[in-house]
Each structure stands twice: as C-alpha cells, then as structure tokens.
C-alpha positions in Angstrom: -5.5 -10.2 -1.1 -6.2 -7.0 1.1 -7.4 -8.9 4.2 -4.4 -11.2 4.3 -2.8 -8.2 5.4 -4.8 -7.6 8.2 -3.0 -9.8 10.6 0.5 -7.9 9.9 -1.6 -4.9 10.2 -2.9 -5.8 13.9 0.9 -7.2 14.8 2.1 -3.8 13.8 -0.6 -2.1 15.7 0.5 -4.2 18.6 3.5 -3.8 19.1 3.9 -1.0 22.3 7.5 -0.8 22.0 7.7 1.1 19.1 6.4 5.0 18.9 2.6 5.4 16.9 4.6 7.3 14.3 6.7 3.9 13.9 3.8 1.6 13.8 1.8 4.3 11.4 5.2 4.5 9.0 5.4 0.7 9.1 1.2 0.4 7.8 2.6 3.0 5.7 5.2 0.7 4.4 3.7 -2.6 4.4 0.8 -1.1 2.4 2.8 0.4 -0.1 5.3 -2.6 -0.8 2.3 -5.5 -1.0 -0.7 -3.5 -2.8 0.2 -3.1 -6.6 -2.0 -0.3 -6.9 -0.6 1.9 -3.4 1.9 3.8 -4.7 2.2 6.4 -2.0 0.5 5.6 1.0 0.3 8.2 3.9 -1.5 9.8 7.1 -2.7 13.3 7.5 -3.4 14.5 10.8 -5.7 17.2 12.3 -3.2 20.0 13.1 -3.9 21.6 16.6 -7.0 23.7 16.6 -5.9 25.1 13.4 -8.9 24.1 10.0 -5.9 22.2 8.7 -4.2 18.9 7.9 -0.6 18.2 8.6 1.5 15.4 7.0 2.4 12.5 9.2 4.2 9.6 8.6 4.2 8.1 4.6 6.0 5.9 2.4 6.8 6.7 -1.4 8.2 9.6 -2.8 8.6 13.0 -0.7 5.7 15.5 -1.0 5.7 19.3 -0.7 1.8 18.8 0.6 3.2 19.2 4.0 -0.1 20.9 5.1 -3.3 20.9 3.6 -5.9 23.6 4.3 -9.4 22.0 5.0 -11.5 21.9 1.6 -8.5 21.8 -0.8 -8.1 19.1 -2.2 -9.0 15.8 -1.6 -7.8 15.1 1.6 -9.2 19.0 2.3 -12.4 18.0 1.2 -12.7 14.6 3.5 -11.6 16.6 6.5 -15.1 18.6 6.0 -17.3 15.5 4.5 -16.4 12.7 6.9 -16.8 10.6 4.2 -14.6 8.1 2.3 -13.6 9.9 -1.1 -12.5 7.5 -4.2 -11.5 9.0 -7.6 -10.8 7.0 -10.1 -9.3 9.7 -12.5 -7.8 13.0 -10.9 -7.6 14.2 -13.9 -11.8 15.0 -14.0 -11.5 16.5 -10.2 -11.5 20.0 -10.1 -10.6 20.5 -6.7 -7.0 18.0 -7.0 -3.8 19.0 -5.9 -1.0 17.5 -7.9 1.0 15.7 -6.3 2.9 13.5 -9.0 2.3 13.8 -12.5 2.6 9.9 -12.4 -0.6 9.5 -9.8 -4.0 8.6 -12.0 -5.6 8.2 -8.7 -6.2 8.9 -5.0 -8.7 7.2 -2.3 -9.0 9.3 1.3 -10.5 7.2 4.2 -11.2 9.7 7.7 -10.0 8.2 10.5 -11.9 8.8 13.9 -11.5 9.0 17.2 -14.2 8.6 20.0 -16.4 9.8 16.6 -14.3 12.9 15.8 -12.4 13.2 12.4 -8.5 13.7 13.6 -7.1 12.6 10.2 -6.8 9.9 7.4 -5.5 7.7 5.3 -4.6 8.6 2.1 -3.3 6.4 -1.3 -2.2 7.8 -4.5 -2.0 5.1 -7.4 -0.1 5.5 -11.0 -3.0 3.0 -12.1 -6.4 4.7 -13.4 -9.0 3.8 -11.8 -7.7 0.8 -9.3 -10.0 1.1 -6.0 -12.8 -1.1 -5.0 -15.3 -1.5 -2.0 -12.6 -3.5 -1.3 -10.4 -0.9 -0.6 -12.6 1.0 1.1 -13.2 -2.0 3.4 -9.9 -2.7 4.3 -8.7 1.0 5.0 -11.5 1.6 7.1 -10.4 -1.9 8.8 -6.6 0.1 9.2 -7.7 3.6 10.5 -10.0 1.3 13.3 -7.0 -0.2 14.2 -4.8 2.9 14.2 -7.4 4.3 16.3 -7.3 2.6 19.1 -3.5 3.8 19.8 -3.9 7.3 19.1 
C-alpha cells in the first residue's frame, strides 16, 4: 500500500513550478488523506543556527508545537539521535509532548542533507500502535526524495 504512493511522491517532488514548501505540504497532504493510520503528518526543520526545530509545512489539525527545543520530545530527541524513533504508545514515553489527546502514536524519520540532520518527518496516529518497518521504509524513501530539492 505505502509504495504505491511512491510514484505520486516522486511526481510531487518533480514538479519545479511549485515552491518546496508546496511540494512538502502536498507529501504532507497525500500522506495524510491515503494512509489510515497518518493522522497528522508534518516537517520540522532545523531552525538557523539556533539547537532547535521549527514547524514547516503539515496537514491535520493546527499545533501549538511551533518550535521544538532539541531533546524535548520526540521530534527533540531525533534531532540529537539521528535515528528513526517509533512509539507505539505515547502514553509509556516520558519525554512526549502532547499534542492531541486523540494521538496513541507518533513515528519521527531525520531527514538529511549531504549527511547532516536539517529536519524530519513526523506522523501522529489516533491508532495504538500502527507503524511497521514498513513505515519506516517508505518515510525514509520520502525524506530521500525531499532531499534532493532542499
């Protein structure tokens, strides 16, 4: 199911007349409408030189997680690790921030550039416990592709 999104992914990716933010709101968007499990579906950028994370585009309900300090969190935490972080229950995570009392659980993929972290990916799901390898796969596939036009 995931990688027969892949070629609307690449299409999106492809398409030079539109701004990054566009394509990157449109992933956002595709994700969101055609994954059960993606209920809110964003990027979170590297902010400057400053040990933070700043919201960019998303699709699903507004957040007041506008900007994220590095190691709060989950998306603080990746920013550090460089590694993919799944939780399958934020309940049993210490370091969570709320977002939605509805989300059950979150997956953070980094997204790199010439090797350096400069953001990620980030889907919250009302569904304990959805994400597979699978998921992991096919973001990792995304913030490759997103990549190349940052």
């Amino acid at each position: 199911m995931l990688t027969s999104l892949e070629p609307k992914v690449l299409e999106i990716v492809s398409d030079n007349t539109k701004s990054v933010d566009t394509r990157l709101g449109e992933i956002c968007e595709l994700l969101r409408r055609n994954v059960d499990h993606y209920d809110w579906v964003g990027f979170y950028f590297k902010n400057g030189d400053k040990e933070e994370l700043k919201l960019g585009p998303y699709a699903g309900a507004p957040t007041d997680h506008i900007i994220i300090p590095f190691g709060k969190g989950i998306c603080g935490q990746v920013a550090l690790s460089n590694q993919n972080f799944v939780v399958p229950d934020v309940a049993a995570q210490d370091n969570y921030i709320a977002c939605s009392i509805t989300v059950k659980a979150e997956i953070v993929v980094p997204l790199f550039v010439n090797g350096e972290n400069v953001g990620q990916i980030d889907i919250d799901s009302n569904t304990p416990d959805p994400f597979t390898e699978a998921d992991e796969r096919f973001l990792e596939f995304i913030n490759r592709e997103v990549a190349k036009i940052l």
